[in-house]
Structure formats: C-alpha cells, structure tokens
N, C-alpha and C positions, 0 to 999 in steps of 0.2 A: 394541547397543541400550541399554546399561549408562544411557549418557545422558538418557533417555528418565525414567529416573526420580527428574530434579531436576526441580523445577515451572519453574524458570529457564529451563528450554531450550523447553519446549511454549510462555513468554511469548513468547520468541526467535521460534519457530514464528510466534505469533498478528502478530506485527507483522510477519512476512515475508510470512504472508496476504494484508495491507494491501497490503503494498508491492509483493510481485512475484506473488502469487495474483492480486489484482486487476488486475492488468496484466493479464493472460494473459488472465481473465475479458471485463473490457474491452476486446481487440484484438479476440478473438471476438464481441462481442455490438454496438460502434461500428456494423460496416460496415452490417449489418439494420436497424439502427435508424435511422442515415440515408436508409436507403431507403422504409423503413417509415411515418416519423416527418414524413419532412421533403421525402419525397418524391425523392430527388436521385438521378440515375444510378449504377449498380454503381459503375463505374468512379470515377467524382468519391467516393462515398463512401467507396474502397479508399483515396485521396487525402487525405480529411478525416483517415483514421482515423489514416494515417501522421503526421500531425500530433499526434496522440497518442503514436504509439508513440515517435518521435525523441525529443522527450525523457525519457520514461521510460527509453528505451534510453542513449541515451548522454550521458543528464549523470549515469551512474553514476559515472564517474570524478572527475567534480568534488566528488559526494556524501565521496568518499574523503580526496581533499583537505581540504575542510572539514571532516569528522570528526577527521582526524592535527590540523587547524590552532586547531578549538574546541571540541572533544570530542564524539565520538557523542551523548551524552545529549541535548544542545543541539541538536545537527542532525536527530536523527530527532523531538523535541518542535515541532519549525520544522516538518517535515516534515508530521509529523499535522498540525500547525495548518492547512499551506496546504491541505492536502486539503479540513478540514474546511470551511474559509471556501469554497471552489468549489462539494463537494459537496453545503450546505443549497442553495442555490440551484437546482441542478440537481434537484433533487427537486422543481420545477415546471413547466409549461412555460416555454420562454425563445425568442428568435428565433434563428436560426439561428449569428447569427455571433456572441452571446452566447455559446451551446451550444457553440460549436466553440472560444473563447475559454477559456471554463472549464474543458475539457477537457484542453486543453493545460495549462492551469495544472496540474491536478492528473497529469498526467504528467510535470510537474517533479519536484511533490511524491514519486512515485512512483521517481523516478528518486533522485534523492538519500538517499532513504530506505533503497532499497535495500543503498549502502554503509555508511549509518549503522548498519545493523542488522548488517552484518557485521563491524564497527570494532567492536562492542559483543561478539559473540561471541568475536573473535582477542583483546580484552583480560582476557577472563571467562575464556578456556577457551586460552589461547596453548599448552598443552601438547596438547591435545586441538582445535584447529582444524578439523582433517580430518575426524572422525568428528563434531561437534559442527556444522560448518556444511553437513556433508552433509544431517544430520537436520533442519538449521534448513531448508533447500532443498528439502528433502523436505514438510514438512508446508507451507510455501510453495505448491508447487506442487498438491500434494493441494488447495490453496483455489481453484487456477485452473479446476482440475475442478469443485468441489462448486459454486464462485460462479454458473457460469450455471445448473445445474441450480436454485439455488435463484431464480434472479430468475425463469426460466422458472413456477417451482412459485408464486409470490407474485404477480407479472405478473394471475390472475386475482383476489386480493384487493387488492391495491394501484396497480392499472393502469397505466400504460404506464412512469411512471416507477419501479416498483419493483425496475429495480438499481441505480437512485442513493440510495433509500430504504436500501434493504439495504446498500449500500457507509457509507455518513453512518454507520451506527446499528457496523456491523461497526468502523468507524474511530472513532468516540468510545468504545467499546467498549474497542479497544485502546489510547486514549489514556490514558484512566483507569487502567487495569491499570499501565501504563508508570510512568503520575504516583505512583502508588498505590507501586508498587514501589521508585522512588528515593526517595518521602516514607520509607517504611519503611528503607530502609534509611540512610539519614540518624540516624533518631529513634534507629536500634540502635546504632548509631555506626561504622558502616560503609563509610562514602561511600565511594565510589572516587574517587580522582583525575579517571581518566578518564571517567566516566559523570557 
C-alpha cells in the first residue's frame, strides 16, 4: 500500500475512474435507460448497449499502440477531450440514434483511455508496475461501484439525465487535474519524454 501515498498514483486512480470506473458504471446503467428512456425492448437495449461496450472493450489495444506511437500524455488528453465533446451533449435529451451515436463515441474515448493511463503508469513506476497498476485497477474499479450509486442518489436532483451530468463534471474534473499536473511539471522542469 506503500504506493498509495504519492498523490501521483490516486491521479492515476482518478483518470482510471473515467476511463474504466465509468465503463462498468455505464454497461450497468445503458440497458435501463433504454428501456426506461426510450422505451425499447430488454433484449434490443442489451444490443444498443453492446455498442457501447465494443469499443470501450476492445480498442484497448489500439489505445496502446497509439500511446508507444505518440505518448500517453497526448492520447489520454485526446481521450478526455472526446469524452467531453459527447458527454455535454448527452446531458440533454437527444433522439434516440443521436444517444446511441454519442455513446459509442465516448466508448471509444473510454476505450483508448484506458491503455493511455496504463502507458503513463509502466513509464512512471516501470519498477513497480505490478503493485502500482494493481492499485491504479483498484481505485478504477472502486468508481464502477460508487458511479451508479451516485447517479442513482442525484437522479432525484438532477433528473433523468444525471449520470451524464455526473460523468461530464467527474471528466472535466479529471481533465484539469491531468492538464494541471503536466503544466506543473513542465514549469519545475520536469517533463518527461514520455508524458
């Protein structure tokens, strides 16, 4: 747990949130909400939702690629960006094949992110990998848990759209901290190569 107390790695944490917390969040909360929302049988909305999940699932690997090819820093900043441009939107109503359009996009974003954040970890902590991107996985997932509990708990202040409210604010959140962090470490004269 030794890791646990450089602030570096709970950042690490907050953008695995984003990336793979919210995933989890959202594969759980899509299928209801198409039913809920949009009206559309179980089954077709188990359908819509895997349109989500594919590419956050498996453009993991290309995420990887692109991070070795232009540096994590760059790819997970791509990464929040596309989220963000999806998710203001989505924090309206939209018609259906809009909603199911923007989704997927942000399960791109979600998807490439993921490797970005672990490219950042193996070149911060390459001695410590194991125990470091355990913990990074760790408080990731801990956000897949907490994410629906909290759109559920918000849902009566901010209605029907507030787990796209809550994701937008959680991801400009982590975008800042991110920007914040390689600004700072630039000005100290720090930069890394790779980030």
């Amino acid at each position: 747990l030794r890791p646990l107390g450089n602030v570096q790695v709970w950042r690490f944490g907050l953008y695995y949130v984003v990336f793979f917390g919210a995933y989890v969040a959202l594969s759980l909360f899509l299928p209801k909400y198409y039913v809920d929302h949009y009206e559309v049988p179980l089954t077709e909305a188990g359908l819509l939702t895997a349109l989500f999940i594919f590419p956050a699932s498996l453009l993991r690997p290309l995420g990887g690629y692109l991070s070795d090819r232009f540096g994590p820093r760059g790819v997970t900043i791509a990464s929040f960006a596309v989220m963000l441009l999806c998710l203001l939107p989505l924090t309206h109503e939209l018609p259906l094949v809009t909603f199911l359009a923007l989704t997927t996009v942000v399960g791109v974003g979600m998807g490439v992110g993921k490797a970005s954040t672990y490219t950042l970890v193996a070149q911060w902590y390459p001695g410590q990998m194991g125990v470091v991107g355990g913990l990074v996985g760790l408080l990731g997932g801990l956000g897949g848990f907490i994410l629906p509990l909290t759109f559920a708990a918000l849902k009566p202040l901010l209605g029907t759209q507030a787990a796209f409210i809550t994701l937008l604010v959680v991801t400009l959140v982590s975008t800042v901290i991110f920007v914040g962090s390689m600004l700072r470490l630039r000005a100290l004269g720090r930069r890394p190569n790779f980030a």
